[in-house]
Each structure stands twice: as C-alpha cells, then as structure tokens.
C-alpha positions as CSV (number, residue, x, y, z in Angstrom):
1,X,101.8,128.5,120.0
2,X,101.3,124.9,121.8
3,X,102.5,122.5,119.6
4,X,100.8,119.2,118.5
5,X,101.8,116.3,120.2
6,X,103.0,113.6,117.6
7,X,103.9,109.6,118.1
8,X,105.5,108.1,115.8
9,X,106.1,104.0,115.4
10,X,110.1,104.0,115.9
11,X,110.7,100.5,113.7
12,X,112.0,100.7,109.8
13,X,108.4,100.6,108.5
14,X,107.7,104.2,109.5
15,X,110.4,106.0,108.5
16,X,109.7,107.5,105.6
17,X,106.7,108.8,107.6
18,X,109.3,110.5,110.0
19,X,111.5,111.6,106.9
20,X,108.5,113.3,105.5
21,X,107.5,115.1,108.8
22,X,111.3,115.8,109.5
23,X,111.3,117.6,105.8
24,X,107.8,119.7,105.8
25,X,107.0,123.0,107.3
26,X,104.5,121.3,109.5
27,X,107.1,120.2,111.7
28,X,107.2,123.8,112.8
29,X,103.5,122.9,114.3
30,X,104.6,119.5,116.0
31,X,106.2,117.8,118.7
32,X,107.6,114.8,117.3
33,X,108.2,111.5,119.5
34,X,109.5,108.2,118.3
35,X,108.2,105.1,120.5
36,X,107.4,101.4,120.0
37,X,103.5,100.8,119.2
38,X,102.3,99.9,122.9
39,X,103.6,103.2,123.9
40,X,101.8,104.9,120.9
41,X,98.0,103.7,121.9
42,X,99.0,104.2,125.7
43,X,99.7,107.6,124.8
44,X,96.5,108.8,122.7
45,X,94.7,106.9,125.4
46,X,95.8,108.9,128.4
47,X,96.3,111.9,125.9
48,X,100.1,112.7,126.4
49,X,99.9,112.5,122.5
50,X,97.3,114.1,120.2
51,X,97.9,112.3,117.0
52,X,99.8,108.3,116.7
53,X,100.6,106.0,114.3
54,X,98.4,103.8,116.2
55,X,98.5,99.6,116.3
56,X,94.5,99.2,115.3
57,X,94.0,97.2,118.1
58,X,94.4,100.1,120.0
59,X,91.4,102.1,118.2
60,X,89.5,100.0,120.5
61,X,90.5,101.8,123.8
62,X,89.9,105.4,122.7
63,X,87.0,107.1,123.9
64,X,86.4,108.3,120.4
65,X,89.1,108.7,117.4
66,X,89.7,110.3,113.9
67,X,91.6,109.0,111.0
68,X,94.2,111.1,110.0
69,X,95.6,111.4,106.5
70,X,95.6,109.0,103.7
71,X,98.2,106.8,104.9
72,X,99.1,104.0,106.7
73,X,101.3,100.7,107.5
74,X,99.7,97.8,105.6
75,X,100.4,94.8,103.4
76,X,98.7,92.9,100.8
77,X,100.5,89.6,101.8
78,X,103.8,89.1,103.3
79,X,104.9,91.8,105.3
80,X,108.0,89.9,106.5
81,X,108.4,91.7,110.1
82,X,105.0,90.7,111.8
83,X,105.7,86.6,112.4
84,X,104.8,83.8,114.3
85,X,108.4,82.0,114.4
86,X,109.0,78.8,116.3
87,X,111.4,75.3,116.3
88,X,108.7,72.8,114.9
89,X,105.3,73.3,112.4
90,X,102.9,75.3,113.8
91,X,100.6,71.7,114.7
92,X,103.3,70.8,117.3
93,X,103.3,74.5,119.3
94,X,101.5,74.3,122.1
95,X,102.5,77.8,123.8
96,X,102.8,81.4,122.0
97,X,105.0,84.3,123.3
98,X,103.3,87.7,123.2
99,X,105.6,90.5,121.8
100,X,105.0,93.0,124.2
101,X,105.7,95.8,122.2
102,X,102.1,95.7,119.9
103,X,98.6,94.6,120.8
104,X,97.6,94.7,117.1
105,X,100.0,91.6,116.1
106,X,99.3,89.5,119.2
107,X,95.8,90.1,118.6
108,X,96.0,89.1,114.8
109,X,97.6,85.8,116.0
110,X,94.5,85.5,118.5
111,X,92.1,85.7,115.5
112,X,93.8,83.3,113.1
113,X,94.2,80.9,115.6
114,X,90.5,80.6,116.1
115,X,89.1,81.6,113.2
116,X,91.8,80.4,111.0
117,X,94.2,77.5,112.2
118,X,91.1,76.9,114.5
119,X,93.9,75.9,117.3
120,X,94.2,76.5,121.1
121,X,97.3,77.3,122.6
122,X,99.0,78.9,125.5
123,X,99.2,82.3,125.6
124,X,102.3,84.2,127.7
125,X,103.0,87.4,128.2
126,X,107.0,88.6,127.7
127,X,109.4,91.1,128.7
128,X,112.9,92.3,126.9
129,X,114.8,90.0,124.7
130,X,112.3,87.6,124.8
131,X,112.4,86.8,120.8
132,X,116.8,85.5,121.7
133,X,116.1,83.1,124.6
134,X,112.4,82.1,125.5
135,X,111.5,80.6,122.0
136,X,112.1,77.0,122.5
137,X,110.9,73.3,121.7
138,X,106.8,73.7,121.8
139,X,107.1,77.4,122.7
140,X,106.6,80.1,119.4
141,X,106.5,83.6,119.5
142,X,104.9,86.7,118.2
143,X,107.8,88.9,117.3
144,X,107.4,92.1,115.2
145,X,109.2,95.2,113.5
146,X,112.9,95.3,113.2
147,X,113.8,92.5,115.7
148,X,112.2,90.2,112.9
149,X,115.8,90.7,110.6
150,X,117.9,89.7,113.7
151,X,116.1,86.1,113.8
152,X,114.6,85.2,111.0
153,X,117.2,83.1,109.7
154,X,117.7,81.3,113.4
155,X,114.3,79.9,113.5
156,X,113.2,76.7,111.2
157,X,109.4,77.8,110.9
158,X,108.4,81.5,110.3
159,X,104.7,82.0,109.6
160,X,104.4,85.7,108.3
161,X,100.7,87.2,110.0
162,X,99.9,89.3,106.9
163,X,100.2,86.3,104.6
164,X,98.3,83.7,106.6
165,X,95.4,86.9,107.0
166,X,95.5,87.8,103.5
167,X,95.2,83.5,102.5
168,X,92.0,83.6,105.3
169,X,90.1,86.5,104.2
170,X,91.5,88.1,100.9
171,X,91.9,91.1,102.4
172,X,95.3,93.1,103.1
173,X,95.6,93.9,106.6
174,X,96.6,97.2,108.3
175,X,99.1,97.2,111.1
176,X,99.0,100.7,112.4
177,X,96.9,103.9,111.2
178,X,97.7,107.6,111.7
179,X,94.9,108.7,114.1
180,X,93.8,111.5,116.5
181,X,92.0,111.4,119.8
182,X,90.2,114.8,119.2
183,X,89.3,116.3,116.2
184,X,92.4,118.2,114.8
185,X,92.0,121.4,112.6
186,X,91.4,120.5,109.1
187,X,94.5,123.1,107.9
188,X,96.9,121.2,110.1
189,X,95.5,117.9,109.2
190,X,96.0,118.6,105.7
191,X,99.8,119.8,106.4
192,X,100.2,116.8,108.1
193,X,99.1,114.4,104.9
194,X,101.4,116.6,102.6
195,X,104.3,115.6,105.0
196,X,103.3,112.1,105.2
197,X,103.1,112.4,101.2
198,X,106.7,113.9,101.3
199,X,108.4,111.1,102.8
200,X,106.3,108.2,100.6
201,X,107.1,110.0,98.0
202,X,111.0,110.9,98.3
203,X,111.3,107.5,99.6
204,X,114.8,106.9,98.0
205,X,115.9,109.5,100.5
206,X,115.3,107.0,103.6
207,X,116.5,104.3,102.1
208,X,119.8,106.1,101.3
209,X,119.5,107.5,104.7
210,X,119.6,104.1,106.4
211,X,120.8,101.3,104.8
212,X,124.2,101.4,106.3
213,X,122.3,100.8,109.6
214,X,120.7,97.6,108.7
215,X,123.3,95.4,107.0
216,X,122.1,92.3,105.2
217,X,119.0,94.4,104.8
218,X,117.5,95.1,101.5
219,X,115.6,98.0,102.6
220,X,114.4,99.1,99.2
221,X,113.2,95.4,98.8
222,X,111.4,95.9,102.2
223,X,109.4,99.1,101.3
224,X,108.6,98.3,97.3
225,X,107.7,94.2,98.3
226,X,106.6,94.3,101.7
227,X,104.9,97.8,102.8
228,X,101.9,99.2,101.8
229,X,101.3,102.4,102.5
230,X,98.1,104.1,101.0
231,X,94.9,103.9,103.3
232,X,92.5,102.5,100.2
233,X,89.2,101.0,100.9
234,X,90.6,97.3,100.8
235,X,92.6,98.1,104.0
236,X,89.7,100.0,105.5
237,X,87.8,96.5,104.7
238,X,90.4,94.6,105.9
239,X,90.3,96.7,109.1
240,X,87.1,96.7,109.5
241,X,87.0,92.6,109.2
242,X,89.9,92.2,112.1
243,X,87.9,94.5,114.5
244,X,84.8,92.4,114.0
245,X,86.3,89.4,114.9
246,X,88.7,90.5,117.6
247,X,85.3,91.5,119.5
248,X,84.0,88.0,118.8
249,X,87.1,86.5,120.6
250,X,86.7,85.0,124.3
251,X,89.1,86.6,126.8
252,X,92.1,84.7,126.7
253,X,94.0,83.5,130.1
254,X,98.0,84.1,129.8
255,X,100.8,82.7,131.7
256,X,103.5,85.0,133.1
C-alpha cells in the first residue's frame, strides 16, 4: 500500500505532534518527514508531500487545500519563539532580516509594520546563521522556532509577533496548520487527528523525552504558557484576519 506522504515542522513546538504520530497505528499508513516550515509549503506545493504542518502563508500558494484535523500551532499572546529582536527600540530600526526558514513570520512582521507600527523599513533576505552575526546597530531580525532560546538573552529588544498581533487585533494567531493538497480519505484523516490527539494529550511524555536536549529550557513552561494547540474558531478568525491583510500588502522590494 502507497503510503501518505507526511511533513512535519521539525522545531520544539511540534513535537508532541510527532510523539503522537510516532505512537498511533496510523504511522503504519504514513511516511513521516521532519523539515523546517519553508520546506513544508514547498513541498505540498510541488506535491512531494500530501499532508504538512503548513506556515499559513503558504495556504496562499496551493492550487486548492484542506484542513486537516483539529489541531494546530497557535498562541493567544506571547508565543516566545516568533520575534522581531534587535540592539535599539524598534523606532530606531531601519532594516529587518528575513528568517529564511518561514514565510508566515516574515509576513506577520510585514503586516504589523503597516497596519500596526505603521513603519517602513528595509527588508533583506538571509541565509544560515544569520540570527549570530548580521543583527547589528539599525539592523533587526525576524528569527523563529528554536534558534529563538539560543539569543534571546543576547539581544536588548525582543518584540514577540504573537503578542504585538494579539495587542492589534484581539485575536490569537496561528503559525502553522495541518493541511492537505488533495482531499485525503475521511478514515485516514480521522486516524490522523486521533494521533495528533495522542501526542497533545500524553504531552508529559515529550517533555520527558526532551528536556535534557534543551538546557535552560523550561519546556513544560513552553507548551502550558506559550502554545496553543486546538484549531477553535478564534484562531480560524485570527487566520482568516492575517490572510486578509497580507493580500492588502504592496509587494515589498528586499536587499540581498
């Protein structure tokens, strides 16, 4: 039988989604990939992958798309690894660094910037290790997922993106979504949500799992202050609002 072709966010915030798939007898059904969220949307896009845990901002470049499962990574405020980080207040930057690894986060900036802050800046694209040497002086950066814990005590201003959406439009926001690129059989798709289900649920089991790997870390903290993970109709709101004004935005010129 031709397996499913599943990617999977590799950062912290998903891995009680891959603890859950891991431990279910769906796994049987599926080809499990980790990768970073750029690689996720690329893939549904040119279909090497039927199902992601999709940036949103990708949504946008499939030909058509199905939510799958009840499940998602969200926050209702700070999320603490989505930031804007820079040397001076956020009135002095002049120049933002795009993590390359997600569209959704740079484009979040993008929108509170004009909607929000109602500021222009510079906007450059970056390559590996960007987030340790480039942000300088006037120069911020976009930097997301786990990278976040190994700078965000060397930076003097940290402006979380969640927070600053949540403050703008009451809304929580939604950072990546499970979706498909074709409709997947309903059986499987319901399989798939019990997995997901598995790993929210035994939750304890990933944090046990990984804590020795992120020292200073207080992973349990993370998941039960920061994450969100039900797909409720506030994030589907909130979702809906950031798509709406991400169209409204004028193509943006970048350095680099």
């Amino acid at each position: 039988m031709e397996k499913t072709r599943v990617s999977v966010v590799s950062y912290l915030n998903s891995k009680p989604f891959l603890y859950g798939l891991q431990h279910a007898e769906v796994l049987k059904k599926l080809d499990v990939t980790p990768d970073i969220p750029s690689k996720v949307a690329a893939k549904l896009a040119f279909n090497q992958a039927d199902i992601g845990l999709i940036p949103v901002a990708g949504l946008e470049d499939l030909d058509e798309y199905y939510i799958v499962g009840d499940y998602c990574i969200g926050a209702v405020g700070k999320v603490k690894t989505d930031d804007i980080v820079s040397d001076v207040p956020s009135e002095e930057v002049d120049t933002i660094l795009m993590d390359y690894q997600s569209s959704s986060s740079v484009l979040l900036a993008k929108v509170l910037a004009k909607f929000w802050w109602k500021k222009e800046f510079n906007w450059e694209n970056t390559c590996n290790d960007f987030h340790r040497v480039s942000i300088q002086g006037k120069t911020a950066g976009v930097v997301i997922g786990d990278r976040v814990f190994e700078i965000e005590n060397k930076y003097k201003y940290l402006y979380d993106l969640s927070d600053e959406w949540l403050r703008f439009t009451g809304l929580p926001f939604i950072f990546a979504v499970w979706a498909a690129n074709k409709k997947i059989e309903s059986s499987l798709v319901t399989e798939f949500n019990e997995a997901l289900k598995l790993g929210i649920t035994e939750i304890s089991k990933t944090i046990e799992n990984l804590q020795v790997e992120y020292p200073g870390v207080d992973i349990a903290d993370y998941f039960a202050q920061n994450i969100s993970f039900e797909l409720d109709e506030q994030k589907k709101a909130g979702m809906k609002k950031f798509l709406e004004l991400a169209r409204k935005l004028e193509p943006v010129e970048t350095g680099k």
